[in-house]
N, C-alpha and C positions, 0 to 999 in steps of 0.2 A: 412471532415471539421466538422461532428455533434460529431465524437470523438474528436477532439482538442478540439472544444468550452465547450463538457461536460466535459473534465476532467480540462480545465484551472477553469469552474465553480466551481466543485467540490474540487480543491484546493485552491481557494480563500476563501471559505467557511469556510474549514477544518483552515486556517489559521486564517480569522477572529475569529473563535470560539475560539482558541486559546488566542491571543491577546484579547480579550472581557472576555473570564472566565479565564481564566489559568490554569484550571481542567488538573489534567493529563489524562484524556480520551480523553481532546482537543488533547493535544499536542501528542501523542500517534497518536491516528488519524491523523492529520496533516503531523506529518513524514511519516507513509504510502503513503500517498496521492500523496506525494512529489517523492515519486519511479516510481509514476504511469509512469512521464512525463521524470524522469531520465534515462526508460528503453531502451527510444528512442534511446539515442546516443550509449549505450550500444549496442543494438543491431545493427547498424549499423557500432559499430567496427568490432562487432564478423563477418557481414558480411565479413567484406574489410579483414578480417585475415584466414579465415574458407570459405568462401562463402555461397552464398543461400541455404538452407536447401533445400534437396532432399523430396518431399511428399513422397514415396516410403520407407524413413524412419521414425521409432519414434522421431527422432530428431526435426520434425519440430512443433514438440509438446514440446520436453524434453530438448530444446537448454538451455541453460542457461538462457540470457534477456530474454526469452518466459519462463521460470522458475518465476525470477524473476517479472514478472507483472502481472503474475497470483497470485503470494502467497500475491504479495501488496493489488491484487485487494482483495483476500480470508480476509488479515487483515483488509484493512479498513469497509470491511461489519462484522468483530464480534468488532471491537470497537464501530459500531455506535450501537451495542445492548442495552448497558448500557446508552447511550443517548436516546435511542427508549422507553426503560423504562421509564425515567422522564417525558412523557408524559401525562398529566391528560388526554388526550382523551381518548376512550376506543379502536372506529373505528381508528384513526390515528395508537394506536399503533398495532392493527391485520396485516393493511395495511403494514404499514412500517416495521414491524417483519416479515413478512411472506414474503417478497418481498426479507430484506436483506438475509434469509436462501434459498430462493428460487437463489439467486445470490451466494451462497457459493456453493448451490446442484452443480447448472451450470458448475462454472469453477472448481468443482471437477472432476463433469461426462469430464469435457474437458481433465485435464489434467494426465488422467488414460487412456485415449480412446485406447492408446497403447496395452491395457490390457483387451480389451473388448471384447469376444470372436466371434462376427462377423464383425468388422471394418476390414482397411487393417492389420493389423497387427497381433493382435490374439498370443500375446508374450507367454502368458499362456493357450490357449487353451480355453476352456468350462471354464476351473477351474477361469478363469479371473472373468466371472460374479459374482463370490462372492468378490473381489476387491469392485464392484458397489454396489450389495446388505449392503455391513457394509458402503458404502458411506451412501447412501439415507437409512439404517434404525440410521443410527449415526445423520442425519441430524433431523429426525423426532426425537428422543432422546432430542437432543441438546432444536429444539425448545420446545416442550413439557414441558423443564426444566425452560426456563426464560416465555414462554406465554402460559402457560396452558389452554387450555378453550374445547368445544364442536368443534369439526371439526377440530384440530390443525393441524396435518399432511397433510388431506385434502386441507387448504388453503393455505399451501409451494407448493404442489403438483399444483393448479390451478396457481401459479403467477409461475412455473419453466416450466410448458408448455407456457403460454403467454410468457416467455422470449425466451425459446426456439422454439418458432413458428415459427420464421423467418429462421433458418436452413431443416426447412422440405423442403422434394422434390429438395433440391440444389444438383447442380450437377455440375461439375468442365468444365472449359474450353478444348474443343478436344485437345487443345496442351499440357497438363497437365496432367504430368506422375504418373499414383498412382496403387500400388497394388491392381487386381483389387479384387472386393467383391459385395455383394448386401446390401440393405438396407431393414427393416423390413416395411411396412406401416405405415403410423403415425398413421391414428387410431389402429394401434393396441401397437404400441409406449402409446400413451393415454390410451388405454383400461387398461394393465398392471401398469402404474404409479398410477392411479385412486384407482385402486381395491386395491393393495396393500398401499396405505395411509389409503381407509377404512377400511381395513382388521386391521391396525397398532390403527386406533381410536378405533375400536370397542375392542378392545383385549389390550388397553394401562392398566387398571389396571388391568390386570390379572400378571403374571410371567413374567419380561420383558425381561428372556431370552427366553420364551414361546412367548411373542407378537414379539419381534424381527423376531425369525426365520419364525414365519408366515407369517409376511407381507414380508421380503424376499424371502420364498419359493414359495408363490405365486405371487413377482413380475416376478419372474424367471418362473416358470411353464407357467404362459400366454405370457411371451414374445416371451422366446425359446419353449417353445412347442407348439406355432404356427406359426411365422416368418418362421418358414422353409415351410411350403406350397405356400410362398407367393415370394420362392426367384426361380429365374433362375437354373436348372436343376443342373449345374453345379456347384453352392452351396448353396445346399441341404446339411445338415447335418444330422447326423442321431439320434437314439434315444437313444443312449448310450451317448449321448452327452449333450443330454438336459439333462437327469439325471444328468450328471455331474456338469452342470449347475446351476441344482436347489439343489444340494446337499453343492456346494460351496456356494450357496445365502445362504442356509438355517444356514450353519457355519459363514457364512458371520455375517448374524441377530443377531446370540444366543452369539457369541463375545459381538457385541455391548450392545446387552441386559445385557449380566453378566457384562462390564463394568459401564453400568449406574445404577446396581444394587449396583455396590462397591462404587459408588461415591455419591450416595442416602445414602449407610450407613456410608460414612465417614462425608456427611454433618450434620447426623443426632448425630454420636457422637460429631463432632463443637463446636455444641446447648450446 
């Protein structure tokens, strides 16, 4: 019930903002918003045609409607960017910038997890973690570009753990079938997200294919090169793996980095 009432909110808002400016950022937003609540019946065709997605698959990540409401929700948090901007506050807009990137981090890291080299699935192996390293240093990138300031990576990083708090320590119903796997600790989950945003503040004007690869290589080094002491015998990984791991972050990073290098000098020829 607290996701109907937030999202009937959230699209009555998106609509009024609409009808009250008639900005194309309203109306843009607004259409998004308007998927959120369409996905519903979409997905319970695909049910009655297909049936319940199997946990045991990537499918129950990569269905279609579960496609579809993830990418509505990913659009409507970068339209409300340009809206978060025209705020004269200074506080409202760190808050509200860091929250919607922090919401973009989330349902990326969700909708990769296929890809993640210790969930059920592990589609790519170790090499998957560089998937997640060009996510979260694309994300720190992105904000950096519209809210530049002191601790910017830092304060996505603090609002994408508070979001994702509530999945720590969850653990599925006995009757509920899933390939099985370990989970790393959250604080060491924390340890690694932390270090690597300040690893990315402290190193942002240096090479941003140099700051990139850093703060991936080292989100990857503390995560996988320690979550294996911490998992059940049986998986345990080894250490060719983690190398793997940090090596794919590290490529992961230095991509992202050489992109926002080209897009720095495309904006600056613009001018």
């Amino acid at each position: 019930m607290l996701l109907y009432f937030s999202t009937t909110v959230a699209v009555l808002l998106g609509v009024y903002g609409l009808v009250a400016t008639r900005a194309r950022v309203w109306k843009n937003l607004a259409l998004v918003l308007l998927l959120i609540p369409l996905s519903a019946p979409f997905d319970e065709l695909w049910h009655r045609f297909f049936g319940v997605e199997d946990l045991s698959s990537p499918l129950i990540v990569w269905s279609p409607p579960h496609l579809a409401i993830i990418f509505a929700l990913v659009a409507s948090f970068i339209f409300l960017v340009p809206l978060i901007l025209q705020d004269s506050d200074v506080l409202a807009r760190r808050l509200f910038s860091s929250l919607a990137f922090a919401g973009i981090l989330s349902l990326l890291c969700f909708v990769t997890a296929p890809l993640q080299p210790t969930g059920p699935w592990e589609l790519f192996g170790f090499w998957g973690a560089g998937v997640m390293a060009l996510i979260l240093v694309g994300v720190f990138f992105g904000y950096e570009q519209f809210f530049p300031g002191i601790g910017s990576a830092l304060s996505v990083i603090v609002m994408y753990l508070l979001v994702t708090a509530i999945s720590f320590g969850e653990v599925f119903k006995p009757d509920i079938k899933i390939i099985p796997h370990d989970h790393p600790p959250s604080y060491v989950v924390i340890f690694a997200f932390v270090v690597a945003a300040l690893m990315f503040d402290i190193t942002k004007r240096w090479s941003r294919m140099v700051s990139g690869g850093l703060a991936g290589g080292v989100w990857a080094l503390l995560l996988y090169g320690l979550s294996t002491y911490y998992f059940r015998s049986e998986f345990q990984y080894s250490r060719i793996e983690t190398v793997q791991a940090v090596m794919a972050s590290i490529v992961g990073g230095v991509v992202v980095g050489l992109l926002a290098a080209a897009w720095r000098r495309r904006e600056a020829l613009a001018r």
